[in-house]
Structures are given as C-alpha cells and as structure tokens.
N, C-alpha and C positions, 0 to 999 in steps of 0.2 A: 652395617659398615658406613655407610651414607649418614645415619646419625653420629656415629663417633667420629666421623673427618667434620663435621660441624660446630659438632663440641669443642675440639681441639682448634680449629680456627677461634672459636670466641675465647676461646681460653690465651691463646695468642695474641690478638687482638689485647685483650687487657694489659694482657703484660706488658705490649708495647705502649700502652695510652701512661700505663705506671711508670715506664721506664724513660719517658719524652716527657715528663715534669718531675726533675730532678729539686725542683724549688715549692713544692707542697708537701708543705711537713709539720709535725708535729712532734716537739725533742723536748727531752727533758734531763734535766743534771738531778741525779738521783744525789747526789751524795750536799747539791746545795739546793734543794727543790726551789728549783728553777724551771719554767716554763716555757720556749719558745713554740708559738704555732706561725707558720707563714704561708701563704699562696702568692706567689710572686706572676703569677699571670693572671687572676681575676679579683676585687676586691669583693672578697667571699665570706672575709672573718669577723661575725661579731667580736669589738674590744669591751671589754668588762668595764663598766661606770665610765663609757664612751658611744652606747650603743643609738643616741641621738643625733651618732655624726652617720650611723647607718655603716655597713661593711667596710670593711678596710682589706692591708693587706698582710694583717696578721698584729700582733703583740708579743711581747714578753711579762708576765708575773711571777708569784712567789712569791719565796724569804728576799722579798728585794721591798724598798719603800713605794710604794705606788706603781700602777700599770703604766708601762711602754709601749706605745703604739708605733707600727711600724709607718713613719712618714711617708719614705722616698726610699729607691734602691736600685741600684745595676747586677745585671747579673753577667759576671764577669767572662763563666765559663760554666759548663755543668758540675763544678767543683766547689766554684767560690763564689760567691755573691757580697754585694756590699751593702750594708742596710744602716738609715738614719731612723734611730728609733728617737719621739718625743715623749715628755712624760705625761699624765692625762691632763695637768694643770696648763701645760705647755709652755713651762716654765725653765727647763731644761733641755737640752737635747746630746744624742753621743752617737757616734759613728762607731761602725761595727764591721769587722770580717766575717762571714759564716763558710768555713772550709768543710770541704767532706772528707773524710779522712778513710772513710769505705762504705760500705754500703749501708750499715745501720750507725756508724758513729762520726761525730760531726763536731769543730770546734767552733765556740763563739769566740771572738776578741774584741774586746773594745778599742777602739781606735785611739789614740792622744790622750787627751785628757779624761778621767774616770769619773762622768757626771752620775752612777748610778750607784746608791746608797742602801745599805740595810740596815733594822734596828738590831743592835747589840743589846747584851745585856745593859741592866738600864734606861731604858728607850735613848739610848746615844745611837745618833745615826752618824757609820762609819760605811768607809767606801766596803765595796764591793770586789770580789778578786775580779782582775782585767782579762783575765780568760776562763770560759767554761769549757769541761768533756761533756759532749750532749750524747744522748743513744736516742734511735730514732723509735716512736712510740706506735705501732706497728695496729694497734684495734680502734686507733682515732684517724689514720691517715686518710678514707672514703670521708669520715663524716669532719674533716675538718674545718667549716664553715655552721657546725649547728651547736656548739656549745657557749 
C-alpha cells in the first residue's frame, strides 16, 4: 500500500512539472515538414550549423531555406507565446505567434512581413505559407535539448 501511494505521488509530481512548462516543445507540420523545437525557460537546444554559439532556446527547420534560431521571445500566457526567430546567417529575421490551440496542436504565424523562404521546384526560393498547423511531437518532448 505504502509503495503504491509513492508511486502515484511520483507519477503526480511529473505531470505537474509537464503540465507547468507549457512552452517545451517539440511540433512538427507533417504535411509542410516543418520543425519547431522550443524551450522557453532554459537555453537547452542545440541549433543545427549554429552549435558554436552553444544552446539556445530552440529553432525552427525543414522544407524551409536555412535553420531559424529562436532569438528573443515573451510568453504571453500558457497559450501564446511570441518568438523572433533569426536566420543562421543572421541575415534575416521574422516575428512569430505560437498559439495552443489544445493540448497536442498548436499554430505558428508569422508576424508582418514573410522573411521565411523555401526552395521550389527549380531552386527558386518562394515565400513560405504565413501560417503553420503544428501537432505536438510526444517521444522527443524529455529529450528536447539532445538532438
């Protein structure tokens, strides 16, 4: 008895450490493979061909032209957050909404002007749609600081 009221406390306990960082994630647009990983309370997340600037607080990749590093960001409320992502040349930059729309799906929007490119057929690089559906990526959310 004394071991399963133990158990169920630790098992409590997680859920509540999961459920009080609404902003550690890991989402992905299946249908534009699209990448976002973010930790909005520790700079945790290696960036891909940025890993000299040492952890950040997350990226975006993919069918997008070059990796986005997440710069700077507010979190609005456990819903929404606001994120300025740069690009790895530092050449660019775009402001971004990330809404939760429930528990595993989540919207990106890009803010104003649409600085984020993909290659088209061709290698013509065309913008990018201004809004993504993300679904949250449920067997990288522990390890999203080690890839």
């Amino acid at each position: 008895m004394k071991r399963n009221i133990l158990l169920w406390s630790a098992l409590l306990c997680t859920s509540m450490l999961s459920a009080q960082q609404p902003w550690k994630l890991d989402l992905t647009a299946v249908d534009d493979s699209l990448t976002l990983r973010i930790d909005l309370y520790e700079e945790s997340i290696p960036v891909p061909s940025m890993e000299m600037f040492g952890p950040m607080n997350g990226y975006m990749s993919g069918d997008i032209y070059r990796v986005w590093a997440v710069t700077s960001f507010e979190i609005i409320d456990d819903r929404t957050a606001k994120l300025r992502l740069s690009n790895d040349m530092g050449s660019e930059t775009q402001a971004a909404t990330l809404s939760a729309l429930s528990d595993s799906t989540y919207r990106l929007k890009f803010d104003g002007y649409n600085a984020v490119r993909r290659v088209a057929k061709g290698k013509k690089l065309v913008k990018a749609p201004s809004e993504f559906l993300m679904q949250k990526r449920v067997s990288h959310i522990r390890n999203v600081g080690r890839q």
